[in-house]
N, C-alpha and C positions, 0 to 999 in steps of 0.2 A: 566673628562670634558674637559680637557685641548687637549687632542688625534687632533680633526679634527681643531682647534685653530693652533695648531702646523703646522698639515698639509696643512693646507692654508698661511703658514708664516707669521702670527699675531703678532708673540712673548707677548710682554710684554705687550701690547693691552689690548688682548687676556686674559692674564694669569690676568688683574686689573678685565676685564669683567666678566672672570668666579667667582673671588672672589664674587663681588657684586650680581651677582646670585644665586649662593652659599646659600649665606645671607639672598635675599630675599626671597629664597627659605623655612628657616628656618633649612637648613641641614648642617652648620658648623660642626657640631660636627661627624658628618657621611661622610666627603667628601674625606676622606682617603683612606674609608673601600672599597674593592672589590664588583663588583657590584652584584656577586652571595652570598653577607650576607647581599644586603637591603631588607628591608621589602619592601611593594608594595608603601607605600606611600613615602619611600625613593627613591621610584626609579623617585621621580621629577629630579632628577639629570640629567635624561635623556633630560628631557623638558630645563634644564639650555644648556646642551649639543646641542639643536636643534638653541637657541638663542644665544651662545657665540661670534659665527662669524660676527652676528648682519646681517642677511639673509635680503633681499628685500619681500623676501615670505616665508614662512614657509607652509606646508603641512602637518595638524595634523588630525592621525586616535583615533579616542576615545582618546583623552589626559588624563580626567577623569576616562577612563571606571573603572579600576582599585584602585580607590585612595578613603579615607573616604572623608564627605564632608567638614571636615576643610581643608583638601590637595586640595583637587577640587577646592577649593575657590582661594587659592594661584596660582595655574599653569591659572588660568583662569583670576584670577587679572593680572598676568605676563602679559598673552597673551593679556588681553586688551592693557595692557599699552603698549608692541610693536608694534600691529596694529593702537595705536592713532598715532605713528609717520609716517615716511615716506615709512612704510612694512604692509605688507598683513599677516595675519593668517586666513587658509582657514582650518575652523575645521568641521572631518563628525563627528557628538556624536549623538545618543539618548536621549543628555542629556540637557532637558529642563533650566536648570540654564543656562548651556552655551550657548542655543540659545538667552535666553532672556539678555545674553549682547551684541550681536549681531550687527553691524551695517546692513547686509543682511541677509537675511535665506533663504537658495532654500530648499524646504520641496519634500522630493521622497516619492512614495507612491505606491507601488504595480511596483516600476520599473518607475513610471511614474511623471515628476516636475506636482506638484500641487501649 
């Protein structure tokens, strides 16, 4: 998680922020392991990885698509709480939970905003 933290020269920022993601993530105990031995719900890491840098926007495709819905619940809690502040999470999902935390929803339909 730590990879694009570095690469933007974060340092130690960076390295407090991914902890606490990490965390609220629920995946301490996985944050070691290589990414080709997490299961699908551990791959939130990935989601910690999109927020570490603490972006102004984020651009999330299916963040849930993959995840049970206690994982879904968590990467969606995330996301709300960095959109309350002064950043953007622009998520496309099929997935009705995540629309209904939504502050907008552009709904496509046949190709077409409805």
């Amino acid at each position: 998680m730590l990879s694009p933290a570095r690469l933007a020269g974060n340092g130690p920022r960076a390295a407090a922020r991914a902890r606490e993601l990490i965390a609220s993530l629920g995946l301490t105990q996985v944050a070691q392991r290589l990414p080709d031995t997490l299961s699908g719900g551990e791959q939130r890491l990935a989601i910690g990885r999109a927020f570490v840098n603490e972006p102004v926007l984020v651009l999330a495709d299916e963040p849930t698509g993959n995840l049970d819905a206690e994982s879904a619940a968590v990467v969606l809690e995330l996301s709300r709480g960095i959109a309350a502040g002064a950043r953007a999470v622009v998520l496309v999902t099929h997935d009705r939970e995540a629309t209904a935390r939504a502050d907008q929803v552009i709904e496509l339909r046949d190709g077409r905003v409805v």
